[in-house]
C-alpha positions as CSV (number, residue, x, y, z in Angstrom):
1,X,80.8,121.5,-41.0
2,X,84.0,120.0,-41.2
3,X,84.8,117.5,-38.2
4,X,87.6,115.9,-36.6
5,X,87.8,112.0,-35.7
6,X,88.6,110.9,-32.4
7,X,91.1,107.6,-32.5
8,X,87.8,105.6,-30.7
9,X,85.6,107.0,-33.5
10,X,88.0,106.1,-35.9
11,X,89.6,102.8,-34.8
12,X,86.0,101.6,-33.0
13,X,83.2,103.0,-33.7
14,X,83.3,103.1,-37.5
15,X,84.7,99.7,-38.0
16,X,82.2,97.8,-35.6
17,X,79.0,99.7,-36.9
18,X,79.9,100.8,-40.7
19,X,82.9,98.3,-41.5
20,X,86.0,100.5,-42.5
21,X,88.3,103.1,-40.8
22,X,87.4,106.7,-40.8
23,X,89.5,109.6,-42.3
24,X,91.0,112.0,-39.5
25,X,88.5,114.3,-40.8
26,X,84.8,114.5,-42.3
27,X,82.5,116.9,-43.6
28,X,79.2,116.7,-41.5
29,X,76.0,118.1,-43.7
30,X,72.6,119.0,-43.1
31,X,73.3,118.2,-39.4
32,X,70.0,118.5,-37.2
33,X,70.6,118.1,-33.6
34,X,68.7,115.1,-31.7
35,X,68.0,117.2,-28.7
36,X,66.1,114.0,-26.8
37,X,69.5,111.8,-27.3
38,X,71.7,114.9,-26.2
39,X,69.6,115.6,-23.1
40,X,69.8,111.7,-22.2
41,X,73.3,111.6,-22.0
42,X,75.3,111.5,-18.6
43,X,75.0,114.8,-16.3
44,X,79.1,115.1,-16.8
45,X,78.8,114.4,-20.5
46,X,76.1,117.2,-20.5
47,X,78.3,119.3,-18.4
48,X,81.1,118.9,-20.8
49,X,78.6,120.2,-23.5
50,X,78.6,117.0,-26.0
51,X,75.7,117.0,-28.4
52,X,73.8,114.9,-30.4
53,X,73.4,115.4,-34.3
54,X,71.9,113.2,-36.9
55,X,73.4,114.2,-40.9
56,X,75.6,112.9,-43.4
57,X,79.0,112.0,-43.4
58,X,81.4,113.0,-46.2
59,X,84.9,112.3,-46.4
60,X,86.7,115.9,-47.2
61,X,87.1,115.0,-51.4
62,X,83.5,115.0,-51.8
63,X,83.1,111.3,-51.5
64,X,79.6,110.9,-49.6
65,X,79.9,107.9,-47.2
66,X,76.2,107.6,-45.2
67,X,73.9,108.8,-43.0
68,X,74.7,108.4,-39.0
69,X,74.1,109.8,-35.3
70,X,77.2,111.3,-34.5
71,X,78.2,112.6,-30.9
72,X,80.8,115.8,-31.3
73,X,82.1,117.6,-28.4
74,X,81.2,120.9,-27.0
75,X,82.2,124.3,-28.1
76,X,86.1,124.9,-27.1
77,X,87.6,128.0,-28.5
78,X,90.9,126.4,-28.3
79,X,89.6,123.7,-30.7
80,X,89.4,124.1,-34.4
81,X,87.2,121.9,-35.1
82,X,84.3,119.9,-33.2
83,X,85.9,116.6,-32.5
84,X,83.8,113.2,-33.3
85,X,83.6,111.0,-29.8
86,X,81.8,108.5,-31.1
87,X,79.3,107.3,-34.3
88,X,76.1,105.5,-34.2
89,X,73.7,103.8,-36.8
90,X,71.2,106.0,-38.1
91,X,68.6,103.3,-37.3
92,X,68.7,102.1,-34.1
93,X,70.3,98.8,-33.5
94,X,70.2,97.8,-30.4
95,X,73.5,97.2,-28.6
96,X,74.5,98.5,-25.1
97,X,76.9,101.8,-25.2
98,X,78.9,99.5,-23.0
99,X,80.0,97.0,-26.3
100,X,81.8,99.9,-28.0
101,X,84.0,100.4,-24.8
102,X,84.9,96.7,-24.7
103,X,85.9,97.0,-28.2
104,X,88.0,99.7,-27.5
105,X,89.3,98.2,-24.5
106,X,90.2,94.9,-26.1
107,X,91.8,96.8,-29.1
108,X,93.9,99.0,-26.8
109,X,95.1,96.1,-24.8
110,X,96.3,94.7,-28.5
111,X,93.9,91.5,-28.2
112,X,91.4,92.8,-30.6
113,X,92.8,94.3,-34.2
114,X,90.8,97.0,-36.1
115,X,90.2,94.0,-38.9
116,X,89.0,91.4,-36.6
117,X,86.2,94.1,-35.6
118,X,85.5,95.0,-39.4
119,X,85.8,91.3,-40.6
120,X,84.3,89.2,-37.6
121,X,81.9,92.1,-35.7
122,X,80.5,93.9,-37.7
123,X,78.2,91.6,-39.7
124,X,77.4,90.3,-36.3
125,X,76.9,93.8,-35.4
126,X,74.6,94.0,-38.6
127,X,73.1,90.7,-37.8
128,X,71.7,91.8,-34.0
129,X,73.7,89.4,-32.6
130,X,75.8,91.7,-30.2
131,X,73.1,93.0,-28.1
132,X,75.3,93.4,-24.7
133,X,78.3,93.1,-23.0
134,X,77.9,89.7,-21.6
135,X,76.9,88.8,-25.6
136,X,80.0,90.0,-26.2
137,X,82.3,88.2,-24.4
138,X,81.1,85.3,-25.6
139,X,81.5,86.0,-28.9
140,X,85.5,87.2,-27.8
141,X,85.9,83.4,-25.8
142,X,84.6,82.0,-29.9
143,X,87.0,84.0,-31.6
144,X,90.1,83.3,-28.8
145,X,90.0,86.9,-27.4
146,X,89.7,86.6,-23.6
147,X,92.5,86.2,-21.6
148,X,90.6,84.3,-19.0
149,X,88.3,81.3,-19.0
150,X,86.0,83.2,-16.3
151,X,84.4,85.1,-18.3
152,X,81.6,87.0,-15.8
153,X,85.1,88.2,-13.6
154,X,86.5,89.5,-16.9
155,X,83.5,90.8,-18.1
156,X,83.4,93.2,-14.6
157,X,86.8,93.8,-14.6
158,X,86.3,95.2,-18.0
159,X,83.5,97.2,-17.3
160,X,85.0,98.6,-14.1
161,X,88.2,99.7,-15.7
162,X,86.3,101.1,-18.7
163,X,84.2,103.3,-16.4
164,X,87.4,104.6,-14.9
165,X,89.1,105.4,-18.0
166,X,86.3,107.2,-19.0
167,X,86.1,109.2,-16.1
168,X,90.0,109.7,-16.5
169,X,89.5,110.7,-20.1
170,X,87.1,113.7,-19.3
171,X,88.9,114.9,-16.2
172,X,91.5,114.8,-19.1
173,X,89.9,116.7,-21.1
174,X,88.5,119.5,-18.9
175,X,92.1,119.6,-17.5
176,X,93.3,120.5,-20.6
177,X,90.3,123.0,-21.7
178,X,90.9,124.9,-18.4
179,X,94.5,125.0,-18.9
180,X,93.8,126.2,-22.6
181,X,91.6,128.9,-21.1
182,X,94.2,130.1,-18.6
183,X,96.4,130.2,-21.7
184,X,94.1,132.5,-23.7
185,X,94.2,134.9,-20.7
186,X,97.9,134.9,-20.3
187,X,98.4,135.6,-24.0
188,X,95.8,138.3,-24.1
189,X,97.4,139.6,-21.0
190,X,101.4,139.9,-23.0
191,X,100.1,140.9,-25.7
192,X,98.5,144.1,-24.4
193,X,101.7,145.1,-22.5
194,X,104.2,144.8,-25.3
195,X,105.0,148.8,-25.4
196,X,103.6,149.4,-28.7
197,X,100.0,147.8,-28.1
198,X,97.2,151.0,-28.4
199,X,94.2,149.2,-27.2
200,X,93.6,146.7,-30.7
201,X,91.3,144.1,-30.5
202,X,93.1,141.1,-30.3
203,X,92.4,137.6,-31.1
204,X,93.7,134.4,-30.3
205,X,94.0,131.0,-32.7
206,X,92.7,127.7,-31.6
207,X,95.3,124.9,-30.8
208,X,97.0,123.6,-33.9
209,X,100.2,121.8,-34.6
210,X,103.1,123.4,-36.1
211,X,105.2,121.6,-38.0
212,X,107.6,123.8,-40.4
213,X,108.3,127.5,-40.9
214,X,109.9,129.5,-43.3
215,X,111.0,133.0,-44.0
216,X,110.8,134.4,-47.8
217,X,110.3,137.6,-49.3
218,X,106.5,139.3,-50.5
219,X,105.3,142.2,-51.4
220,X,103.3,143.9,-48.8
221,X,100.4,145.8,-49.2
222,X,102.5,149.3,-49.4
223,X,104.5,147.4,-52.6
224,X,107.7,147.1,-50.2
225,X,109.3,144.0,-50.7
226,X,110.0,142.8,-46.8
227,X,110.8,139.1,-45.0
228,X,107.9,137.5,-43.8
229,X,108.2,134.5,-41.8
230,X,105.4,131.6,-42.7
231,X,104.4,129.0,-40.1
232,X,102.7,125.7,-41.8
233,X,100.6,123.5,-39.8
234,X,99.6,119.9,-40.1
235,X,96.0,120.4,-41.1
236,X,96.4,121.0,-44.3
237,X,93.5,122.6,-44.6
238,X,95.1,125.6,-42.7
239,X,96.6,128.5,-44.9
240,X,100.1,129.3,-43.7
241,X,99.8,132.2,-41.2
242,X,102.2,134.6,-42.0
243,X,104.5,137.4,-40.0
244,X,106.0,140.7,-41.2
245,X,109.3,141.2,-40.2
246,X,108.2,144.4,-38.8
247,X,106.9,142.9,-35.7
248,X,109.9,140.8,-35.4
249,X,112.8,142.5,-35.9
250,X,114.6,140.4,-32.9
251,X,114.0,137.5,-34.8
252,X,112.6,135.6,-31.4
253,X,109.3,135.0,-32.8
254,X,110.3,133.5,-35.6
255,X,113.2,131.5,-33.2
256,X,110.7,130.5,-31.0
257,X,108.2,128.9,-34.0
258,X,110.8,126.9,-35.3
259,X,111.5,125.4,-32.0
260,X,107.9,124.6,-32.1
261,X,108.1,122.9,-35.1
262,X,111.0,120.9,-34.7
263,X,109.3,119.5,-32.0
264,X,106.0,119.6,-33.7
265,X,104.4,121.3,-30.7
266,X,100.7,122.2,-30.3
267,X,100.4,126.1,-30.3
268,X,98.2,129.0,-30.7
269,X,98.9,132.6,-32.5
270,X,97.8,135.8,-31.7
271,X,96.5,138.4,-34.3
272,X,96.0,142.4,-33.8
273,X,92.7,143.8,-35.4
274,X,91.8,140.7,-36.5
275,X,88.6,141.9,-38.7
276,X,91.8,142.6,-40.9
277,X,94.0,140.2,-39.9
278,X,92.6,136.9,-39.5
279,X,93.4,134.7,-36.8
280,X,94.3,131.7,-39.3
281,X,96.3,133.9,-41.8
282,X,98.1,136.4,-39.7
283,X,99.6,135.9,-36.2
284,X,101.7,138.5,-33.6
285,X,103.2,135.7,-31.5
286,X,103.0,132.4,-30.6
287,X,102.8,130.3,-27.8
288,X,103.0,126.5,-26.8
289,X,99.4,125.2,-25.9
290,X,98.5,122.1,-24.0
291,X,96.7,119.4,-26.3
292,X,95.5,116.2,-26.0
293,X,94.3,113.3,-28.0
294,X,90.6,113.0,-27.8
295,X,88.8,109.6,-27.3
C-alpha cells in the first residue's frame, strides 16, 4: 500500500534509526499487522485507531529500501492515504520511545539538524549506546546541544513539554477529523438539494491539495466536443479530476477551484454515481477542507 510520511517520520525517525531522509511517500508491502505492539500502545493512541505493521519499505520508483515496524494512522475517509507517524527497527533495539521525541524536540527548536542525527546518532543508535533519555542528553551536552548545564532540569522540561505537544498534536488531529466529518455531511447535504439531484449515490474525495486547473476541449462519450474544466493536484500520483461544462454552465465551480488553487487550498470533490464516475477522476463540486500536517 502506498503511504504517506509524516515530517517526524521523515525528519526523525528515519534519520536516527536507518541514517537518511525518507521520501514524502513509500510503498509498504507484505505488511502483517503486529497486533501485540498495536494493542500496547497508549489508550488515546488506540482510540485514535493507530496500528502496528511489520513489511517492507519501498520508495515509489521501485527502489526497495528495508524491512521496518512502521506505526500508520487509523482509517480517515478524508485521508488518501494512511500517514506514517513513526518507523522502528525491525529488530528490536532497545531505546526508550521517549529519545525519538527529544530528537524531534531538539530538531524543532533548530539545536539539532537532520545531519547531526544521521552523522553523529545514528551509529550510536546502531551501536546501543542511546538506550534512554537521560543517555541522551548526555550525549547532546558532548556534542554542544543543550542549552543548559543542568541537564536533569532540562531533561524534565523536555519531557514535560514533549508530553504536551503530543497531547496537543492528537487533539489536533481529532479536531480536524471531526471537522472533516462534519464537512462530508454538509457536502452530502448540498449536493442532494441542488434542483436537479434524483436520489444518485453520491461520493465524496478525501482531502487533497489543489494546486492548478484548466479548462480545454474533449470529446465526450456522446462524440460532442464540450469544455471540460481539469483540476490537478499536488500528488502526482492523482489523475486530474475532470468537469463537464454541463454541470457548470455558471462557471462558479470552476471560479471557485481556481481560487483554491491559487491559494493551494486543501479540498474535497464530490462525484454523482460514482461506480461510473470515480471519486478521483470526476468531481460535481468542490469544497475547501480543513488539513493538517501530521506528526
Amino acid at each position: 500500500m502506498k503511504v504517506k510520511v509524516s515530517d517526524h517520520a521523515r525528519y526523525d525517525s528515519f534519520p536516527l534509526r536507518f541514517g537518511l531522509v525518507a521520501p514524502e511517500f513509500l510503498e509498504l508491502v507484505a505488511e502483517v499487522e503486529d497486533t501485540y505492539a498495536t494493542a500496547r500502545q497508549k489508550p488515546k493512541e488506540i482510540r485514535m485507531g493507530n496500528k502496528h505493521f511489520v513489511g517492507e519499505l519501498w520508495t515509489c520508483q521501485g527502489e526497495k529500501l528495508f524491512k521496518a515496524r512502521v506505526v500508520l494512522s487509523g482509517d480517515n475517509d478524508a485521508e488518501l492515504y494512511p500517514t506514517v507517524i513513526t518507523v522502528l527497527s525491525e529488530v528490536n533495539i532497545p531505546v526508550d520511545r521517549a529519545v525519538s521525541e527529544i530528537v524531534r524536540a531538539k530538531r524543532e527548536s533548530g539545536s539539532l539538524t537532520v545531519e547531526k542525527i544521521i552523522e553523529v546518532l545514528h551509529p550510536l543508535y546502531l551501536q546501543e549506546r542511546i538506550s534512554s533519555p537521560e543517555n541522551l542528553i548526555d550525549i547532546f551536552v558532548e556534542m554542544g546541544v543543550s542549552e543548559a548545564n543542568q541537564k536533569i532540569v532540562e531533561l524534565e522540561q523536555v519531557l514535560k513539554s514533549i508530553e504536551e505537544n503530543s497531547d496537543v498534536l492528537l487533539a489536533e488531529h481529532e479536531r480536524v477529523k471531526q471537522e472533516n466529518e462534519l464537512l462530508k455531511v454538509k457536502i452530502l447535504k448540498h449536493e442532494k438539494n441542488k434542483t436537479n439531484y434524483k436520489g444518485e449515490t453520491i461520493k465524496v474525495s478525501p482531502v487533497s491539495r489543489i494546486i492548478s486547473v484548466r479548462v480545454v476541449k474533449r470529446t465526450n462519450s456522446r462524440q460532442e466536443i464540450v469544455n471540460c474544466t481539469y483540476l490537478k493536484f499536488e500528488d502526482p500520483d492523482l489523475p486530474e479530476r475532470k468537469m463537464d461544462e454541463i454541470f457548470d454552465r455558471s462557471g462558479q465551480i470552476t471560479a471557485k477551484a481556481r481560487a483554491f488553487a491559487e491559494q493551494k487550498k486543501f479540498v474535497r470533490t464530490s462525484t454523482w454515481k460514482p461506480e461510473i464516475f470515480k471519486e478521483l477522476e470526476w468531481f460535481r463540486d468542490i469544497f475547501e477542507a480543513p488539513s493538517h500536517n501530521q506528526t
